[in-house]
C-alpha atoms as one frame of an Amber mdcrd trajectory, in Angstrom:
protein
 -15.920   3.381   7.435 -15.229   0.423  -0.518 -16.774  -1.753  -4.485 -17.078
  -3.939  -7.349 -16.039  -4.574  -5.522 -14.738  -1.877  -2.235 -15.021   0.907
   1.135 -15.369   1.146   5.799 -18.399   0.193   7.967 -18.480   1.636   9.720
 -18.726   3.080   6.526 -15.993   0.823   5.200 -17.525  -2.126   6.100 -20.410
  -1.219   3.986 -17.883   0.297   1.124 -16.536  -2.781   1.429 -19.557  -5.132
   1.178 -20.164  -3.682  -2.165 -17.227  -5.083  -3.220 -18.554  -8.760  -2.707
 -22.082  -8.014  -3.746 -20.447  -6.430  -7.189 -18.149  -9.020  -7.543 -21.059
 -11.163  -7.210 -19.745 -13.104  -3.878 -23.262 -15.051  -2.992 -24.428 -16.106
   0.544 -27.254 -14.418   2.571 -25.498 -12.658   5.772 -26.355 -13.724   9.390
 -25.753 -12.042  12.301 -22.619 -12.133  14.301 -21.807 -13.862  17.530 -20.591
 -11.543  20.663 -16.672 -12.675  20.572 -13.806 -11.356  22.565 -11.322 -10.000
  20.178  -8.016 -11.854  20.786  -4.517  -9.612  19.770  -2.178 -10.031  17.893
  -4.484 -12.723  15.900  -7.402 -10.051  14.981  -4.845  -7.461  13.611  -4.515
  -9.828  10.695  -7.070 -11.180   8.202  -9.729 -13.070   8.296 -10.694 -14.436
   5.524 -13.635 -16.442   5.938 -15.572 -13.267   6.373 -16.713 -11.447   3.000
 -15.743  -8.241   3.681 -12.577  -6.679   5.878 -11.168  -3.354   5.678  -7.599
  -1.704   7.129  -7.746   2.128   7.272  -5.910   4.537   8.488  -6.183   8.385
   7.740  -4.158  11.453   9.220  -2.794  15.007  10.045   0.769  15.981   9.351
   3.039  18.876   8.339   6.647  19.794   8.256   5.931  22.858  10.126   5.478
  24.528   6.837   3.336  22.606   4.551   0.259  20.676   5.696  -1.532  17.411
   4.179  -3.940  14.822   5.165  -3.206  11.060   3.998  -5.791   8.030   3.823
  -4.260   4.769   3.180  -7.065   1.696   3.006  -6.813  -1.973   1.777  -9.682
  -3.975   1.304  -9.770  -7.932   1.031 -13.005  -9.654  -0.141 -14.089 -13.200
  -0.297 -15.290 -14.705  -3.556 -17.505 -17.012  -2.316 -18.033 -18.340  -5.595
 -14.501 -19.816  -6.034 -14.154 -21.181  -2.516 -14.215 -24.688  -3.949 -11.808
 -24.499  -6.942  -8.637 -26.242  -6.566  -7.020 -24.424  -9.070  -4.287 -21.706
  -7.643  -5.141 -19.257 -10.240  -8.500 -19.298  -8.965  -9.662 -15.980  -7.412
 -10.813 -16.802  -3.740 -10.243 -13.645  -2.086  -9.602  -9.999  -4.010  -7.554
  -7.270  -2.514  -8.324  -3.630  -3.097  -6.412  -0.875  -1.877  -6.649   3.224
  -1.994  -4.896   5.875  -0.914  -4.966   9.557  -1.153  -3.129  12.788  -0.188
  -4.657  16.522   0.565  -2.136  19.457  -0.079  -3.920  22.015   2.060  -1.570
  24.901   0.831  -2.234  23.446  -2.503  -5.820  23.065  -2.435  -5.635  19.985
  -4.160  -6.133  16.348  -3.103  -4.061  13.528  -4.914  -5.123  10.298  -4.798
  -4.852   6.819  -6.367  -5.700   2.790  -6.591  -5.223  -0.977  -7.173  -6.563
  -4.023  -7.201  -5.706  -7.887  -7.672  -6.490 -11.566  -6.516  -4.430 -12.536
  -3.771  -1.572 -14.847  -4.232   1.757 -15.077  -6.545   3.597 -12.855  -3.983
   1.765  -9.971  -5.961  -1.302  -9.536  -2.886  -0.465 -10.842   0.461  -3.249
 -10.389   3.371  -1.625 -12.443   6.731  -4.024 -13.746   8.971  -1.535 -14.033
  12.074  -0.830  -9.784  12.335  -1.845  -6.478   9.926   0.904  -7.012   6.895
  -0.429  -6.326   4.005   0.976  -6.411   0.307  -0.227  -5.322  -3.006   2.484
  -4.570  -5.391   4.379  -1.863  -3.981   1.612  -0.854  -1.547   1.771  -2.087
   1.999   0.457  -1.803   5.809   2.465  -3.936   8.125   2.299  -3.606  12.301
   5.305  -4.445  14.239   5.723  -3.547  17.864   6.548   0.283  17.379   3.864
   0.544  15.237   2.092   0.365  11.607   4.469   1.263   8.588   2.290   2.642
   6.002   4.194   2.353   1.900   2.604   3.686  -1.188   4.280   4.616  -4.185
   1.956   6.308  -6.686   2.490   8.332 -10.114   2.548  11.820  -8.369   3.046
  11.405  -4.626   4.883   8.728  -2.332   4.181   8.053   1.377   6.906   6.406
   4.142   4.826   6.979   7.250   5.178   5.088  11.015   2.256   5.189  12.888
   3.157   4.426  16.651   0.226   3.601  18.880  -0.355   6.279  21.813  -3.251
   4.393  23.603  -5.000   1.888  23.770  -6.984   0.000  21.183 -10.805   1.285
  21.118 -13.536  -1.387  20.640 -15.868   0.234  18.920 -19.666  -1.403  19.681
 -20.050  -3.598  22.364 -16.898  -4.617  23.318 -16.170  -4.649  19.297 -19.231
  -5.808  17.977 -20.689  -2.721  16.109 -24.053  -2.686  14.915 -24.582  -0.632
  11.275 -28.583  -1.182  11.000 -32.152  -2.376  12.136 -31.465  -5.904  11.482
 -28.963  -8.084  13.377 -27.013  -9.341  10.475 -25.759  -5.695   9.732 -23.206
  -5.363  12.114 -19.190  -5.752  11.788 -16.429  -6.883  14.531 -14.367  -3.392
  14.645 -12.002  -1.508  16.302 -10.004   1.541  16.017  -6.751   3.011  17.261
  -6.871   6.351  17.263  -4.148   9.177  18.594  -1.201   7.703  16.087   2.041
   9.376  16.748   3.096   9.373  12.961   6.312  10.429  11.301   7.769   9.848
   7.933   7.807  11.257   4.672   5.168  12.484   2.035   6.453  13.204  -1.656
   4.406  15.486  -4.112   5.480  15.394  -7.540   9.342  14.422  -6.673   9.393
  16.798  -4.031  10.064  14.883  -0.361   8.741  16.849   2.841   9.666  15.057
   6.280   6.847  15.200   8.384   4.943  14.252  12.053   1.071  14.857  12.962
  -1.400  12.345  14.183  -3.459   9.455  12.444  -6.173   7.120  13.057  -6.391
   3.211  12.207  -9.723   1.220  11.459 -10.132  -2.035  11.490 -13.364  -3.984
  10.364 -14.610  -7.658   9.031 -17.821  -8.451   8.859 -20.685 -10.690   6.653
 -23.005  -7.434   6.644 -24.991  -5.866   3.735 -26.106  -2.621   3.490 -29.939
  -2.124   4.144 -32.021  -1.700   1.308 -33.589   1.566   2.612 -29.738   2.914
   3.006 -28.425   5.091  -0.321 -25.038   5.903   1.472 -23.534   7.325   5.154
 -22.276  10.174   6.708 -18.923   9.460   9.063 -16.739  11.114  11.511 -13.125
   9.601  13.066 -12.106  12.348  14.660  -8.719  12.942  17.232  -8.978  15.608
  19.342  -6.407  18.155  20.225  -6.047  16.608  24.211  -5.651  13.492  23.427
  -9.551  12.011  23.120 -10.967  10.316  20.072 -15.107  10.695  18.885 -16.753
   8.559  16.237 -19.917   9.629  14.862 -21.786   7.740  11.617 -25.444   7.362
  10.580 -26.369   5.851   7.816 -28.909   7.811   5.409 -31.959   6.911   3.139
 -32.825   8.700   0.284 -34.875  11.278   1.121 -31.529  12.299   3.225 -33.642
  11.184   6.752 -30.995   8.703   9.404 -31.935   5.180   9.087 -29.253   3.718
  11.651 -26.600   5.826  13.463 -24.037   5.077  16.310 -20.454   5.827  17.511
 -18.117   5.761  20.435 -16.045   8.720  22.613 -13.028   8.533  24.494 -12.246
  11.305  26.787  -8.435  12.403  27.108  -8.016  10.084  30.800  -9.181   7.085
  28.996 -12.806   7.083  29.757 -14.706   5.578  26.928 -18.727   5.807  26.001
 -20.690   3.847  23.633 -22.845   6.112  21.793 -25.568   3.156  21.014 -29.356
   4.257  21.217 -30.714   4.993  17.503 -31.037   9.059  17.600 -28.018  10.462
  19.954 -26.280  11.403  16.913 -27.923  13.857  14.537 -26.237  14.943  11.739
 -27.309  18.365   9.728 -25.915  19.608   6.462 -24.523  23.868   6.349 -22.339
  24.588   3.654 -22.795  22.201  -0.056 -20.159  22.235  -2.307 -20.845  20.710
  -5.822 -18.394  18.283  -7.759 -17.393  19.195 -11.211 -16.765  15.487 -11.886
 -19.787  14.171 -10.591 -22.247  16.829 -10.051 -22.704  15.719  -6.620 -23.501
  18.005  -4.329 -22.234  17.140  -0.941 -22.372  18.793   2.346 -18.575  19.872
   3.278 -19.527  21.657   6.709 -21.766  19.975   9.404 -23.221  20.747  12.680
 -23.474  17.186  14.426 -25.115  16.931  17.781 -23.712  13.758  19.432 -24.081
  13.063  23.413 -20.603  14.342  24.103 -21.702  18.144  22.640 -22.574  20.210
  20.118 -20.290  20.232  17.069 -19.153  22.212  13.712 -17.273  19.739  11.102
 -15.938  21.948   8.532 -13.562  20.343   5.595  -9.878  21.835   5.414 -10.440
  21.547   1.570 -14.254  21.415  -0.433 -12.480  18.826  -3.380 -11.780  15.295
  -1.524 -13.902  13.609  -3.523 -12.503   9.868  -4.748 -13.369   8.845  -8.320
 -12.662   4.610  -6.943 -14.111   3.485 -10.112 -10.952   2.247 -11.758 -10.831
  -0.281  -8.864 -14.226  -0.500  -6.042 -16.774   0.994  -8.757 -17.828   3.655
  -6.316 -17.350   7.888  -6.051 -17.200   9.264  -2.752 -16.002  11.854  -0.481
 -13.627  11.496   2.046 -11.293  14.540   3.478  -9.092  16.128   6.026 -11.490
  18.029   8.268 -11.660  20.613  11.495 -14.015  19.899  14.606 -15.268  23.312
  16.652 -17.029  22.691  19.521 -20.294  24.378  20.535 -18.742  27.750  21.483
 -16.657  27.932  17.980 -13.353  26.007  19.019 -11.399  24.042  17.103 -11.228
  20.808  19.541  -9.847  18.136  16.578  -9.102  16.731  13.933  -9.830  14.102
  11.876 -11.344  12.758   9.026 -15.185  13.121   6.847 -16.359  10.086   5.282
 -19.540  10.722   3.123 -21.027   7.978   0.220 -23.829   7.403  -2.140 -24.137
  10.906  -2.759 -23.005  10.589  -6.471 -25.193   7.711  -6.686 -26.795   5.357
  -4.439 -24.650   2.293  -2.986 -25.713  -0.966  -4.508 -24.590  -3.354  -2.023
């Protein structure tokens, strides 16, 4: 929806709230104030919160080859550096992963980094989205976000032109993640991305055009301590609606919190907020051979909207972040039927502390 710092919540926000626990970022959270977000101002950062998360994940093929892509940056506050004076000193950390699936190839490729902003080497602007770190970025202009990443084995040169328009997700953007008040994030999404561009595998370019989705989050939040991890849906269907679904999961694998939002293709939009409208039951389990995880890759997920069957594209999307947010998770290209066996969308699966809890 993140972790020594990273990911969403959604579930990046709490991904990401692990990053300023780990990093050991101080402060006890409070709860949020209802605000009206104000555009372009909260495209860009905000650093005064601890946690805050860009992500944006997608469909696309050359009409030959499929993939799914996942680009996310994370910035976190180091709370306690706030009052050094010195410009080496690490106030605010940027994170940033990004992954692609090969669904012919059965493979997913993925990759990280990490630094303190500053020196021109980790930019996070707090007037639009344009993000730098290295030869990574996510920058907004008025036909879109323009998604760069440049990694050892696969490149990505993607525009992601808005469709619609932006989804609050909560009430009117405030977005609750648990019991208590102080677990909640200012979020919204923009889902239904007209995206073209160009994925490379291994040297190999492949021009391309699908759909994506963008999340944005910020928030002072902490995961609860009943919560070991959560299950997460951002899915775009095929006529032009968008459905979020998350809960968030204790240990013995029963929901703690859960929520979510739907947008029907004319533009009508529900806030799925009473504890229990989403349910979310595990089918199929595939098992990790790096972490011995077992996680469920096919769902049946009730939500108020209907019945549905999440099924991954490919079983291996899991993300060893440990090199960078401390954390393993899964997070994949994956198919939505409806209740009578339809494919309806397609989006992506976001499921954490299944390899271990989440110590946020």
């Amino acid at each position: 929806m993140v972790h020594a710092a990273w990911p969403p919540f959604s579930r990046r926000s709490l991904l990401a709230a692990g990053l300023a626990s780990a990093a050991g970022l101080g402060g006890a959270a409070h709860a949020l104030p209802a605000r009206r977000l104000q555009f372009p101002r909260d495209h860009g950062a905000h650093p005064a919160f601890r946690t805050e998360w860009w992500y944006v994940t997608g469909h696309a093929t050359d009409g030959q080859r499929e993939f799914g892509f996942q680009v996310t940056f994370f910035r976190s506050r180091v709370d306690a550096t706030q009052g050094m004076q010195s410009a080496f000193a690490a106030r605010q950390l940027l994170f940033a992963h990004a992954a692609i699936t090969d669904v012919q190839g059965r493979k997913l490729w993925h990759d990280q980094r990490i630094a303190r902003q500053g020196f021109e080497v980790a930019q996070a602007s707090e007037t639009d989205t344009a993000l730098q770190l290295r030869d990574w970025s996510l920058r907004r202009s008025a036909k879109g976000y323009d998604a760069v990443v440049a990694a050892a084995d696969f490149a990505m040169d993607l525009r992601c032109a808005p469709t619609q328009a932006v989804l609050l997700q909560g009430r009117d953007g405030l977005s609750r993640k648990g019991p208590d008040e102080a677990q909640a994030s200012y979020y919204y999404s923009q889902p239904q991305l007209a995206t073209t561009g160009t994925i490379t595998l291994r040297g190999q370019p492949f021009k391309v055009q699908g759909k994506a989705w963008l999340d944005h989050e910020w928030s002072e939040s902490l995961l609860h301590p009943e919560a070991v991890g959560w299950d997460w849906i951002g899915m775009n269907y095929l006529d032009g609606g968008a459905l979020t679904a998350f809960r968030l999961r204790r240990q013995d694998g029963s929901t703690l919190w859960d929520g979510g939002s739907f947008r029907s293709a004319d533009g009508g939009t529900r806030y799925i907020a009473s504890r229990g409208e989403n349910e979310f039951r595990p089918q199929r389990i595939w098992k990790s051979p790096l972490s011995q995880a077992r996680y469920p890759v096919e769902w049946i997920v009730r939500t108020p909207v209907d019945f549905y069957t999440i099924k991954a594209v490919v079983d291996n999307q899991e993300l060893d972040s440990r090199g960078s947010t401390g954390a393993i998770y899964w997070e994949g290209l994956s198919d939505m039927l409806d209740s009578n066996g339809k494919t309806v969308a397609r989006g992506y699966l976001e499921m954490t502390g299944y390899a271990r809890p989440l110590r946020l």
